[in-house]
N, C-alpha and C positions, 0 to 999 in steps of 0.2 A: 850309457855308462851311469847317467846321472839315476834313472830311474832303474836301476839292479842294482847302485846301492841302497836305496830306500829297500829293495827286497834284504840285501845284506846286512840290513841295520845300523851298518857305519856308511861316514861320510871321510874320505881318503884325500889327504893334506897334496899324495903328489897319486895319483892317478895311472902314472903308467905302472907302479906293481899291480895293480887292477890289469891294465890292458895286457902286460905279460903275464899274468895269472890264464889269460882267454886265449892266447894265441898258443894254437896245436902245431907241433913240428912241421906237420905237411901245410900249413899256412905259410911257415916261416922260411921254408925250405926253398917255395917259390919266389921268396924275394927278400935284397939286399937288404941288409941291414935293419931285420925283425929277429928279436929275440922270442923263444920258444919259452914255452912253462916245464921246462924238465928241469931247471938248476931250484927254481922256487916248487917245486912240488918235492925234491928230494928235501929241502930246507922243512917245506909242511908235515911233510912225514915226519918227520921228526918232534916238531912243536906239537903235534894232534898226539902221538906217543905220550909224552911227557905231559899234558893237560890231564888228559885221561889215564894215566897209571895216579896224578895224586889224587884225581877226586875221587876215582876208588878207594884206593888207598885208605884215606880219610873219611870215606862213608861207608864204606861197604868193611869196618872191622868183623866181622865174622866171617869174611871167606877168606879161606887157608891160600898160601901162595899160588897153589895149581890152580886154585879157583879163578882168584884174581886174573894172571895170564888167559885162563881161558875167555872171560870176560872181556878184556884189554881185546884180546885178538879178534872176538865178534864186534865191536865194536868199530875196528880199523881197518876189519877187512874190505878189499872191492865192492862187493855186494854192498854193504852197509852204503860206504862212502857214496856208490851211485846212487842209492836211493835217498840219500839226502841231499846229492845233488837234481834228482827230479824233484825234490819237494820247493825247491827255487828256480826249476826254469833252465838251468846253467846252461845247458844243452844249446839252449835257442841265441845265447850269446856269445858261443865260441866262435872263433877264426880258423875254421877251419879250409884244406883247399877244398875244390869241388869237386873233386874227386872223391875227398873222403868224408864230403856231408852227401853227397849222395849213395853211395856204399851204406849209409846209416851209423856215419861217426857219430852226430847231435846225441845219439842214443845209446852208443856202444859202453856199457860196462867200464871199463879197462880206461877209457878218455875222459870219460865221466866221474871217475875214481880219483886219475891224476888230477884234473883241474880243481874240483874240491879243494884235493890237498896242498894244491898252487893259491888259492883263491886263500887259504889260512897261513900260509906264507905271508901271501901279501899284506893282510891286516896285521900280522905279526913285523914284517917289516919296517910301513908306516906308522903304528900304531903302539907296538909294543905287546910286551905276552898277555895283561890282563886284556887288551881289547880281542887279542887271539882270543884266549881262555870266553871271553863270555859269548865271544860266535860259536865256538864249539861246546859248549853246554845247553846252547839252545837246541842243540841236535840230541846230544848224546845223552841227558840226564833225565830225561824221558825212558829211553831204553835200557836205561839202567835199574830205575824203577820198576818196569815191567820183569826185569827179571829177576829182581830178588824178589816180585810177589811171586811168580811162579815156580820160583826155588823153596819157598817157607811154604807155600801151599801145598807142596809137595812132599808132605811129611814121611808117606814110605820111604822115598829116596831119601832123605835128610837123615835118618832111623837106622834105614841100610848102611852110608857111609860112616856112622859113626861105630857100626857093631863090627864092621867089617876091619875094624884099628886090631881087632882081637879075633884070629883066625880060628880059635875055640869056641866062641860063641856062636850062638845060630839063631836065627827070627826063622819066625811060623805063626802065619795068621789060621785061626782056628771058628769057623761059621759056629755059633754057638746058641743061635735062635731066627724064625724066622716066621713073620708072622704077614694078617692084614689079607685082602683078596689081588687077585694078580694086577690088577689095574691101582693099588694102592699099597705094594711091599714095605715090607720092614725086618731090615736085619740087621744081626746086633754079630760081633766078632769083637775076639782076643784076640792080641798079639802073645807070641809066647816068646821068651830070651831063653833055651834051652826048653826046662821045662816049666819056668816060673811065669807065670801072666804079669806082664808088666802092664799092661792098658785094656780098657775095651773101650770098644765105638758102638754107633747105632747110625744106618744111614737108609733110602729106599733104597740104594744100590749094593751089593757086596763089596765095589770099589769105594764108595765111600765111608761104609761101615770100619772096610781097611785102614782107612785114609786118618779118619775121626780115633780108630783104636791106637794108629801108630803117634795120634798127636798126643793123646794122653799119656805114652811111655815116656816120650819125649819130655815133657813137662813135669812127669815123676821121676827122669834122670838128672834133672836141670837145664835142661835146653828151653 
């Protein structure tokens, strides 16, 4: 216990929401008087919710409400939540029975998901919401980042959703030069808004020549 909270970065006043955070049903089931991590994993769900919609919120002002949500939801989902419970081990400290550590609970998705969200309960418990709040940002504002590089780097899509507000308009990338020998290309494209050229780009590929064209309209619409 003592040394997985040094992996969890707090130090816990009473200890057993820690050890109820680890203890899986089929542990508990086999004996008196052990409580299970489902009433503090429903409790976590919810605190991990609420941490993560305000730092969105609050950081990420340019994504519209669907964005957000979508966002919120890759962040909370199963998947996520197991793989940041493999990046601490968690697996190797559950209470599970022996049945279902050898079945491949320590590793199953779904156990791995709930205890997380048990284990942010319990700091939320002992600790209070900022000591929640800064174990789950140690996770999540990492992948948060990654994804609005990947959203803003993505200028066609960013281009598309905004023209797309106006079911009248239309984009058309238009190849408009292409030069250099095949082993060292260069091509140059227009984006077109109807019929008007709003940008051009120049890249060695025609995907980024698109990419570079759509950033320039962007930047001469005001985005």
């Amino acid at each position: 216990m003592e040394e997985f909270c040094k992996v969890l970065g707090y130090n816990f006043k009473n200890i057993s929401y820690l050890r109820t955070a680890l203890t899986h049903s089929s542990y508990a089931n086999e004996r008196k008087g052990i409580v299970c991590n489902e009433r503090q994993e429903f409790l976590g769900d919810s605190v991990l919710s609420i941490i993560v919609s305000d730092y969105i919120f609050k950081h990420c002002p340019e994504l519209p409400e669907g964005e957000l949500t979508k966002l919120r939801a890759s962040l909370v989902c199963e998947k996520t939540l197991a793989s940041y419970a493999r990046s601490i081990d968690l697996g190797s400290h559950l209470l599970l029975s022996r049945g279902e550590s050898k079945s491949g609970g320590r590793n199953r998705p779904s156990i791995l998901a709930d205890a997380f969200e048990s284990v942010i309960a319990a700091i939320y418990l002992d600790g209070g919401m900022e000591n929640a709040r800064k174990f789950v940002l140690s996770f999540v504002v990492k992948d948060i980042k990654n994804h609005k590089t990947k959203r803003f780097n993505d200028y066609k899509t960013r281009l598309q959703e905004i023209v797309q507000k106006n079911p009248e308009e239309k984009i058309s990338y238009v190849l408009t030069g292409e030069s250099g020998p095949d082993h060292d290309k260069h091509f140059t494209v227009e984006v077109h808004l109807n019929s008007n050229v709003v940008g051009k780009g120049g890249g060695r590929s025609k995907k980024e020549a698109e990419q570079q064209a759509a950033r320039e309209a962007l930047e001469l619409m005001g985005y």
